[in-house]
FIMAR-109522 format. One record per residue (C-alpha): y, z, x; residue in three letters. Coordinates in steps of 0.2 Angstrom, whole numbers. Each point is the difference from the previous one (the first is absolute). Example, Ala and Ser with C-alpha at 12.3 -4.5 7.8 and 13.67 -1.06 7.14 Angstrom:
FIMAR-109522
      c2      c3      c1   residu
     -22      39      62      Ala
      17      -3       6      Ser
***
This chain:
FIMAR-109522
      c2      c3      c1   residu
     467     237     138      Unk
       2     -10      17      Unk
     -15       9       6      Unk
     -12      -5     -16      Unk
       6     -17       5      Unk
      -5       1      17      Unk
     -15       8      -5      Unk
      -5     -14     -13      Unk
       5     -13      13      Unk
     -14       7      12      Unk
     -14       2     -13      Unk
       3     -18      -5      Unk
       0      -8      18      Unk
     -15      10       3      Unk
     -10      -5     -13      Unk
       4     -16       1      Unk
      -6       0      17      Unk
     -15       9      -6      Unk
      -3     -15     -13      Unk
       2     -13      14      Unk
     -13       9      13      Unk
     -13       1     -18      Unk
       3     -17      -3      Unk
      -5      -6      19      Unk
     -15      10       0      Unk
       8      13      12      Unk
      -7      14     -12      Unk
       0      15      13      Unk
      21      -4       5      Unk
       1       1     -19      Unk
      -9      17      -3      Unk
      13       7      12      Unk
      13      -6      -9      Unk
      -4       3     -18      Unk
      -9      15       4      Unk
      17       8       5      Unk
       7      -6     -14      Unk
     -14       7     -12      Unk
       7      18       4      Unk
      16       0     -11      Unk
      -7       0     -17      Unk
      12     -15      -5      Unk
      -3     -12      14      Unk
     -19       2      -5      Unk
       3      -6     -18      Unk
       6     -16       8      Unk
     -12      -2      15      Unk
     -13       5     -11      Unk
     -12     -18      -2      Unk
       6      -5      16      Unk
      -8      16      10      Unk
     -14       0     -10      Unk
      -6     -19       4      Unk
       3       4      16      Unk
     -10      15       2      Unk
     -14     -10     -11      Unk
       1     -13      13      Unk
      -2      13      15      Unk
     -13       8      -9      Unk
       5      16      -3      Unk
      -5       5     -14      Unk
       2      20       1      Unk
      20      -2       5      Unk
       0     -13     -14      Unk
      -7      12     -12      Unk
      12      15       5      Unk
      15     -10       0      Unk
      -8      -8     -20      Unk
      -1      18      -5      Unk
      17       7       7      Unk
      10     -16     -11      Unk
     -11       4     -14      Unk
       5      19       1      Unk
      18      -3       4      Unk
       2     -14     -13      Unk
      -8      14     -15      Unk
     -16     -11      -3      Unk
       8     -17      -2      Unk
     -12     -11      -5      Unk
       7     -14      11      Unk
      -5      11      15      Unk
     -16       5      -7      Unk
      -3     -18       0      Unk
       3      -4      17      Unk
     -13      16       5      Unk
     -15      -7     -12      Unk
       2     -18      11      Unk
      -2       9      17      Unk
     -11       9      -6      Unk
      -9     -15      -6      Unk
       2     -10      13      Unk
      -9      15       9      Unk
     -15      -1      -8      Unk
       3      13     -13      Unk
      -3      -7     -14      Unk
      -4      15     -13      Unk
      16       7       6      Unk
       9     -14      -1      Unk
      -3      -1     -17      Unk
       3      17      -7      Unk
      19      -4       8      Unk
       1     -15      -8      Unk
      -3       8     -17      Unk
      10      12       4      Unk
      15     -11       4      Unk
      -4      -7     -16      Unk
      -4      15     -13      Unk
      19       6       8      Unk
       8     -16      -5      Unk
      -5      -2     -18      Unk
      11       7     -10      Unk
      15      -8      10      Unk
       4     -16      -3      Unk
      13      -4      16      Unk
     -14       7      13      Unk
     -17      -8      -9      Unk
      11     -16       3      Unk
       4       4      16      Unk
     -18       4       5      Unk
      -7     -14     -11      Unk
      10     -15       9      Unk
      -3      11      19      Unk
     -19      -3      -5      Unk
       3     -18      -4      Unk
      10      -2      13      Unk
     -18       6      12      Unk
     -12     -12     -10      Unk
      -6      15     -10      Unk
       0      -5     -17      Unk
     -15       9      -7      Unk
      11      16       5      Unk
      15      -6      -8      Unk
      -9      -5     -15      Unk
      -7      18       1      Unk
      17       9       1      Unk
       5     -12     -18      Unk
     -14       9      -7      Unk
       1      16       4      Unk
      18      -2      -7      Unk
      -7      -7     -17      Unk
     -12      13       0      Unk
      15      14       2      Unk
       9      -8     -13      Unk
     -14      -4     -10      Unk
       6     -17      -4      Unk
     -12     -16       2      Unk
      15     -13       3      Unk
      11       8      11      Unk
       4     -11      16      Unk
      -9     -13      -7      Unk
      11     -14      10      Unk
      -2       9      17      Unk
     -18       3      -3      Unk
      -3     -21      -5      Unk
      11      -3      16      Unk
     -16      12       9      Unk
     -12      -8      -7      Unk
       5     -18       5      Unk
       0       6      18      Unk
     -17       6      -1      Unk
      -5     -17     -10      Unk
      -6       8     -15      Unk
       5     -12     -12      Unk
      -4       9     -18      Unk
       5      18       4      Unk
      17      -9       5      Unk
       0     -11     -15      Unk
      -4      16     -11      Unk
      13      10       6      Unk
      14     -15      -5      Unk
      -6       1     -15      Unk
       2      18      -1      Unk
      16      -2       3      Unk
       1     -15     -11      Unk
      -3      12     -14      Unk
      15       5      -2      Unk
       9     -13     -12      Unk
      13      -4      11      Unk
      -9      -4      14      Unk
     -11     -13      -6      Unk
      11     -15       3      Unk
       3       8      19      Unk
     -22       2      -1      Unk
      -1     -17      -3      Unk
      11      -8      14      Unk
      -7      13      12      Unk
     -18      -4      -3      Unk
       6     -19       2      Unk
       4       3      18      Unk
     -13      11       5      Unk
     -15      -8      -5      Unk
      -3     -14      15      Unk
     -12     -11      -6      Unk
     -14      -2     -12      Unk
     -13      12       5      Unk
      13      13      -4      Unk
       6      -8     -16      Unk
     -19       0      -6      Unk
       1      20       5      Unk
      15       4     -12      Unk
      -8     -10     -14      Unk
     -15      10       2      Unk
       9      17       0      Unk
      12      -4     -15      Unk
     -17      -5      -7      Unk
     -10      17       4      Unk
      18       9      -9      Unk
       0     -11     -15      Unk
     -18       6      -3      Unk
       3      18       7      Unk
      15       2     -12      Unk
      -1     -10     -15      Unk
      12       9     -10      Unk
      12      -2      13      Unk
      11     -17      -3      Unk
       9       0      18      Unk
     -16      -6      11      Unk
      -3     -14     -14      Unk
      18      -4       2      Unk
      -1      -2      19      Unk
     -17     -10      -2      Unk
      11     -12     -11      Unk
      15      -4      12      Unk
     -14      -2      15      Unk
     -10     -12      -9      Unk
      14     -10      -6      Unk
       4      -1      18      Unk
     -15      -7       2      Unk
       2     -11     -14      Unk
     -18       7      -8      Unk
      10      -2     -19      Unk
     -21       4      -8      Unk
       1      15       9      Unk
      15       8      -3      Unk
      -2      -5     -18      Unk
     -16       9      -2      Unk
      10      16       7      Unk
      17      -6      -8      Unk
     -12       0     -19      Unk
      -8      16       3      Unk
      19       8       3      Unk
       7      -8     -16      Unk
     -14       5      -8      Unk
      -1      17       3      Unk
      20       4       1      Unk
       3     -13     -15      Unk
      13      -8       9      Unk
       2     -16     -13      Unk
      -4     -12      13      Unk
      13       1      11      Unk
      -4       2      15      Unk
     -16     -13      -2      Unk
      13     -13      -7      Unk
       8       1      17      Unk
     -16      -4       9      Unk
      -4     -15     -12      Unk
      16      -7       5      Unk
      -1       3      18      Unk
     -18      -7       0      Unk
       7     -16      -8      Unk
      13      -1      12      Unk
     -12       0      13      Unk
     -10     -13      -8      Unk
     -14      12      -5      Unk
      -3      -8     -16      Unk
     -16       3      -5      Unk
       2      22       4      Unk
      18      -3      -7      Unk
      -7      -7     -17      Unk
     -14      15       0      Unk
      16      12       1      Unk
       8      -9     -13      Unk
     -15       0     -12      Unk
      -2      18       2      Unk
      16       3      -7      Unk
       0     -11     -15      Unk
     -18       7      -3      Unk
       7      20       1      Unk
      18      -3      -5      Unk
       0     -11     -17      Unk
      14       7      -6      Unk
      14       1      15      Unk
      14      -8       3      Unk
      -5      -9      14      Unk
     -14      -7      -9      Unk
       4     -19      -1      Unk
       8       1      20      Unk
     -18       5       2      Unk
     -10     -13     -10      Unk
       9     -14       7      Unk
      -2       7      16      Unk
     -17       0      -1      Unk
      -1     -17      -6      Unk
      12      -6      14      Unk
     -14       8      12      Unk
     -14     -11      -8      Unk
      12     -15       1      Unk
       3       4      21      Unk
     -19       2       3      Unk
      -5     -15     -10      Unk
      15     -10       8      Unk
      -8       4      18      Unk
     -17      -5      -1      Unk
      -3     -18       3      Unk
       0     -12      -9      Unk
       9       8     -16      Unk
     -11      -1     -15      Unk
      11      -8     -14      Unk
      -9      10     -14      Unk
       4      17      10      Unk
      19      -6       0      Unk
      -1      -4     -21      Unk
     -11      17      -1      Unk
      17       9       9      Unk
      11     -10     -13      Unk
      -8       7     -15      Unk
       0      18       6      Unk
      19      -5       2      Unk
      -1      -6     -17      Unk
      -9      14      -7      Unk
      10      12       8      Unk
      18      -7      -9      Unk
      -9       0     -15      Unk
      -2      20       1      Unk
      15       5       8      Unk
      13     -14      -6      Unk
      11      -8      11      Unk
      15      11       5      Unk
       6       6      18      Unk
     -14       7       4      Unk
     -12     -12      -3      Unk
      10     -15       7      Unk
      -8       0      19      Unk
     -17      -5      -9      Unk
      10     -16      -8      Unk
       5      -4      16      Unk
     -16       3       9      Unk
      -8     -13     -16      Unk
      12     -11       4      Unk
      -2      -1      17      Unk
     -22      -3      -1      Unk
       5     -14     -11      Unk
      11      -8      14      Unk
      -9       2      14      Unk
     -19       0      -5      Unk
      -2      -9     -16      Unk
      13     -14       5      Unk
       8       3     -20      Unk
      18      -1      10      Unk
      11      -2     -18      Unk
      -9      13      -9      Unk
       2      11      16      Unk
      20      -4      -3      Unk
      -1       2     -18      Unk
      -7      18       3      Unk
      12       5      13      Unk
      15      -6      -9      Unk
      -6      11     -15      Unk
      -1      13      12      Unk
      18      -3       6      Unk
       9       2     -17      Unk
     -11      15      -4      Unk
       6       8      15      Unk
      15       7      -9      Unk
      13       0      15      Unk
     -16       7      13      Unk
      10     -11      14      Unk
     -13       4      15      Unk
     -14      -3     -12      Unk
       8     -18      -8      Unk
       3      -3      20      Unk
     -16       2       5      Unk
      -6     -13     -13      Unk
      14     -12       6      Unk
      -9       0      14      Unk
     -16      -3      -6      Unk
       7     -14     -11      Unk
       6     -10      17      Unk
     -16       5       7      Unk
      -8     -10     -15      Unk
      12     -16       1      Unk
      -6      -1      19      Unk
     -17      -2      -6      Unk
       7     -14     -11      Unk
       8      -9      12      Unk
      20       4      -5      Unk
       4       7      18      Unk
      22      -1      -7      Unk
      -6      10     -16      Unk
     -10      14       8      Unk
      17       3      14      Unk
      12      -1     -14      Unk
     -12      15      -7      Unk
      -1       9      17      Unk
      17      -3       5      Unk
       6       9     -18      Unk
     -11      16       6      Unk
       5       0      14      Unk
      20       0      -6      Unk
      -6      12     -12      Unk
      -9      11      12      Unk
      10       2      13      Unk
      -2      11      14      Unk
     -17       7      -6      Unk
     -16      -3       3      Unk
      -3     -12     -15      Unk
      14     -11       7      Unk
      -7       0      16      Unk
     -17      -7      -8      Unk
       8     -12     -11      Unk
      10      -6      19      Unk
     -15      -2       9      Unk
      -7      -9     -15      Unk
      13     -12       2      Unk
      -2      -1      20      Unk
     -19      -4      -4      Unk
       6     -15     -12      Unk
      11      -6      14      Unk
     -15       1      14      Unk
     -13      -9     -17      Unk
      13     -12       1      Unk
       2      -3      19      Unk
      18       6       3      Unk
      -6      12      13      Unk
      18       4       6      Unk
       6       6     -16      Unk
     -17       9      -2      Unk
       3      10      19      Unk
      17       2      -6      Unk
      -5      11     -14      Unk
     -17      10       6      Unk
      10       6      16      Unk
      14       9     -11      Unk
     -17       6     -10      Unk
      -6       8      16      Unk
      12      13      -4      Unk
      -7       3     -17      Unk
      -1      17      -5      Unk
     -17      -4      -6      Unk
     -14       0      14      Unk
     -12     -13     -10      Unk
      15     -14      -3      Unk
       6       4      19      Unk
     -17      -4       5      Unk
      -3     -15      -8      Unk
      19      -5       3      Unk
      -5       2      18      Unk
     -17      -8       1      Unk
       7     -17      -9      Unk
      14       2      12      Unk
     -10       0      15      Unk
     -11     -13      -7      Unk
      15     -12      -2      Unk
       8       4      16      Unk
     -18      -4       8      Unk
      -1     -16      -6      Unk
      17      -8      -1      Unk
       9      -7      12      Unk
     -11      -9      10      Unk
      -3     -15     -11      Unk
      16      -8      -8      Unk
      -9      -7     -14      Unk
      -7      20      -2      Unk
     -19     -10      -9      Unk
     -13      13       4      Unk
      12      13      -8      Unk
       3      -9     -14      Unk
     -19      -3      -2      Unk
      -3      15       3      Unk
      11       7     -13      Unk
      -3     -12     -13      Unk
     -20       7       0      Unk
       9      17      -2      Unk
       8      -5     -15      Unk
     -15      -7      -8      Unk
      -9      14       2      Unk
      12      11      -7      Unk
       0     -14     -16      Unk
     -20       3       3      Unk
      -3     -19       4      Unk
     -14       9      13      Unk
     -12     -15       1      Unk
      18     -13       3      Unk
       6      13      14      Unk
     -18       0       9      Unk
       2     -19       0      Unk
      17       1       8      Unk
      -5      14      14      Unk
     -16     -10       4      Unk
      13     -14       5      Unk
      13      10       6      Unk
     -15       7      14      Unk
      -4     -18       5      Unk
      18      -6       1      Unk
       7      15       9      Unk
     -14       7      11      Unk
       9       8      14      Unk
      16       5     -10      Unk
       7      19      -1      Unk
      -5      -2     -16      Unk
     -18      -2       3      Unk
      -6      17      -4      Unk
       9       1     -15      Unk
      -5     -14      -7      Unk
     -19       7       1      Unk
       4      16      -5      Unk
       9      -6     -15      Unk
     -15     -10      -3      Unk
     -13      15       2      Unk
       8      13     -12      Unk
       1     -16     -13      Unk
     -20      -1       1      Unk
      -1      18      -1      Unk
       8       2     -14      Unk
      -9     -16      -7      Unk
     -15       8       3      Unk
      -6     -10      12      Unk
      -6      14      14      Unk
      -9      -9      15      Unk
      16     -13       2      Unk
      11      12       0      Unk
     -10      10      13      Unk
      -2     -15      10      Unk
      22      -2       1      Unk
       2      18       4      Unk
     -11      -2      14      Unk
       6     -13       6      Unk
      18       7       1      Unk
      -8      18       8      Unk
      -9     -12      15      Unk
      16     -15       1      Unk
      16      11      -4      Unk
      -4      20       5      Unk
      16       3       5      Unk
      10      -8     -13      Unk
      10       4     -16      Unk
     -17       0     -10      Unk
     -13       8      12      Unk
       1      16      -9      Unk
       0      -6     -17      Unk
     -15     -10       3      Unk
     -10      14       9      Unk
       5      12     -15      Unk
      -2     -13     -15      Unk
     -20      -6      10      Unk
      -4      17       3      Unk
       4       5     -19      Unk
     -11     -14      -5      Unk
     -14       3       9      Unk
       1      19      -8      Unk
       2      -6     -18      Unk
      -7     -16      -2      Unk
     -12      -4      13      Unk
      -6      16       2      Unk
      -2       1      18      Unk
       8      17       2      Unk
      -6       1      19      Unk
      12     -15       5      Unk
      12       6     -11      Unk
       1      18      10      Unk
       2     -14      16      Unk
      14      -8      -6      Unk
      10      16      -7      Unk
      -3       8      17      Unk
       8     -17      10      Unk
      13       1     -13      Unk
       5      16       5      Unk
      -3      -4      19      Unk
      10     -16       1      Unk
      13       2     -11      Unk
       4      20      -1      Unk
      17      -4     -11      Unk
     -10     -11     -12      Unk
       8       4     -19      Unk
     -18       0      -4      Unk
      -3      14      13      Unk
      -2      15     -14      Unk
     -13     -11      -9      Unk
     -10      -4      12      Unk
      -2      16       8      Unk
      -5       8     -20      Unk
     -10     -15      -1      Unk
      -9       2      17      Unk
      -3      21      -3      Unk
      -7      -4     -17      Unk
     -13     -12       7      Unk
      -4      10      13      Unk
      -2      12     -11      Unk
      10      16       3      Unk
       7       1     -20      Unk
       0      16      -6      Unk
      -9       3     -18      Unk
***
């Protein structure tokens, strides 16, 4: 024993100080040392790479060779050392021969899965990928299986920066049910940038094609191009799924509502059409019908200026609609949504009341739904002027709600009242405890208000820009537009120079927009991209003037300009997502 550690104690010193000499170049004091060492048939095993660089390096090839062939003997053909010989001898111009020892390494390892990954990860590890790629398909030939190492193999191909034989191998192993989520995530990380996101569009495309009866490429097709938020798209492959695997709409209903969630109306309302047209008889049929009209409503609420006869067009389908199914739980979002046109477009604010409170007592105990239509109500007596009626209303929701996120809207109703009324303290108060909201839009919008107040307060004791400034804001929310114009045109003269300044232009910009009035509102947003770039509203303006000159000018060339100094100057722009889609699609790179 004392002798085997003596012995041990040597070998290691030794070949340490063989490594040392390697390392500084001294190759022939190395030779000496590990070629002593190569004798005993275990001490080569370890010495093995070292001594063969080395001889590489003195260029000798024929001692290199010998001592290759010796370990391949005394190791029984191990393909690790088979390896090592087909390097030297490629590195020695042997090219042919080379090869055949390659494949042979490879043909030996195929049916073992511990020593095909051991050679697979020795190739990587030498920058030989094609050779690694090689040894996965000899094993899948063996094995005659198509899917087999599919992960590795994706892993091999993103190495050689082959893009669509790594994304077809993930969704090889995607195939597999319970891998699909894990597909999903992976191919979210992999794919780098847009060029390659173009390329797994264009393969799931080629599959979907290749293998029409075959719902699992459709399926993945789906998810990416809701990720891309293309809702036409994944409706046209969502249709020909429910369709031919009479799925009873479920899977489209999904998309409808994810596309009106995303503000999608018009494909949202195609989705929803499509289902009342094939599905007359469901269940779901009146959630789809005033689904569809609500799309309707959402597009012809965003073109500016509103036409009144689309809004009492929308209020007869309503009508219609309650005349066919009756008014009962399911119906009741489309009184509301009646309601709520005659509010806020038509100006009918009693018979607006009249229709909610009908709504109310038919709610039969529906608390979230009589809730919602509270609110609605104070929303309706702040258009009438009765700010203590419409926070007696919130204030009830908001008792009524609490802790969720209906309460938390119903608070930051009542914080917005106190900032309409000019108690911007109590306003602050509130929106920074709704900065915690569980619901990202209120937090946002508790946030923004709060950073506006705390902007702009302070400064000035008597607080008159802020109070002008939301004074306008309330009589646009009563839709008093051409009276708020009127009060920001003085509030820019009067306060020229205040923090408020780019604010006040903005608010003014997005007022004639929506008025309809295109070239004034162009003319404000530009003014705040040249005088105020870096504040608050620089990216809004750049986003909101790049978007108008794509849809309403028609100028798509300064459009592109914009998105792109967008994305340049303000790389954590919320509108960030958008613009880029925007900017791809008027460059053209959509994929049909």
């Amino acid at each position: 024993m004392l002798f085997l550690i003596l012995s041990f104690g040597a070998f290691s010193q030794d070949a340490e100080l063989g490594m040392e000499y390697m390392k500084a170049g001294e190759y022939e004091k190395a030779k000496t040392i590990f070629q002593k060492l190569a004798k005993n048939k275990e001490t080569a095993k370890v010495i093995h790479k070292p001594y063969l660089q080395t001889l590489i390096k003195l260029k000798e090839w024929e001692d290199a060779e010998k001592f290759a062939k010796k370990e391949i003997k005394s190791s029984d053909g191990n393909a690790k050392y088979i390896t090592d010989y087909a390097r030297l001898l490629e590195l020695n111009e042997k090219k042919e021969e080379a090869l055949k020892q390659y494949n042979l390494a490879i043909e030996k390892v195929k049916s073992d899965e511990n020593a095909l990954m051991e050679l697979v990860t020795e190739f990587s590890q030498n920058q030989q990928f094609d050779l690694a790629i090689q040894t996965i398909e000899k094993s899948r030939e063996h094995f005659k299986s198509e899917d087999k190492y599919a992960v590795q193999l994706a892993k091999l191909y993103r190495m050689e920066g082959k893009i669509p034989q790594m994304i077809d191998e993930y969704l090889k192993f995607g195939f597999v049910s319970e891998n699909r989520e894990m597909v999903q995530s992976i191919l979210q990380d992999e794919l780098k940038d847009e060029k390659e996101i173009e390329q797994l569009e264009k393969v799931l495309y080629t599959k979907v094609q290749k293998y029409p009866d075959e719902a699992y490429y459709s399926e993945v097709l789906i998810w990416h191009l809701i990720q891309k938020k293309e809702f036409y798209k994944a409706f046209v492959q969502a249709r020909a799924l429910d369709r031919r695997y009479r799925k009873e709409g479920i899977q489209v209903t999904d998309l409808g509502f994810l596309a009106h969630q995303n503000k999608d109306y018009v494909n949202s309302g195609k989705i929803f059409e499509y289902l009342i047209k094939e599905y007359p008889r469901h269940q779901n049929y009146s959630l789809w019908r005033r689904m569809l009209i609500n799309a309707k409503e959402e597009v012809i609420k965003s073109v500016y200026p509103i036409n009144l006869d689309d809004i009492r067009l929308l209020i007869s389908e309503y009508s219609k609609m309650l005349q066919e199914l009756g008014t009962n739980q399911k119906t009741l979002e489309a009184v509301r949504s009646k309601g709520l046109l005659y509010a806020f477009y038509l100006n009918e604010k009693d018979t607006a009341i009249t229709v909610l409170e009908t709504a109310i007592k038919m709610a039969n105990g529906d608390q979230q739904f009589i809730d919602r239509c509270k609110l609605d109500l104070g929303d309706i007596y702040l258009l009438k002027s009765e700010p203590w009626e419409a926070t007696l209303i919130y204030s009830q929701v908001e008792k009524s709600e609490k802790d969720s996120p209906l309460g938390y809207d119903a608070k930051l109703r009542n914080a917005k009242l106190a900032y309409f009324r000019g108690d911007f303290e109590l306003s602050k108060e509130v929106l920074d405890i709704l900065k915690q909201a569980t619901t990202r839009e209120i937090a946002n919008d508790a946030m923004e208000l709060s950073l506006l107040i705390q902007e702009n307060t302070g400064t000035d004791s008597t607080e008159k820009a802020m109070k002008a400034y939301s004074n306008a804001e309330l009589l646009l929310f009563q839709h008093r537009n051409e009276e708020a114009i009127s009060n920001l045109n003085a509030m820019e003269k009067t306060f020229k120079g205040d923090p408020l300044e780019d604010e006040i232009i903005y608010l003014r910009a997005m007022t004639y927009l929506k008025q309809g009035d295109v070239d004034k509102g162009v003319k404000d947003l530009e003014t705040i991209i040249q005088k105020f770039p870096i504040e608050l509203k620089g990216d809004d303006a750049t986003y909101h003037l790049a978007k108008t000159y794509q849809e309403k000018l028609n100028q798509p060339a300064k459009a592109m300009k914009l998105y792109q100094e967008l994305l340049t100057k303000y790389p954590g722009s919320i509108y960030g997502a958008d613009a880029r889609k925007r900017f791809r699609n008027l460059r053209g790179d959509t994929i049909n």
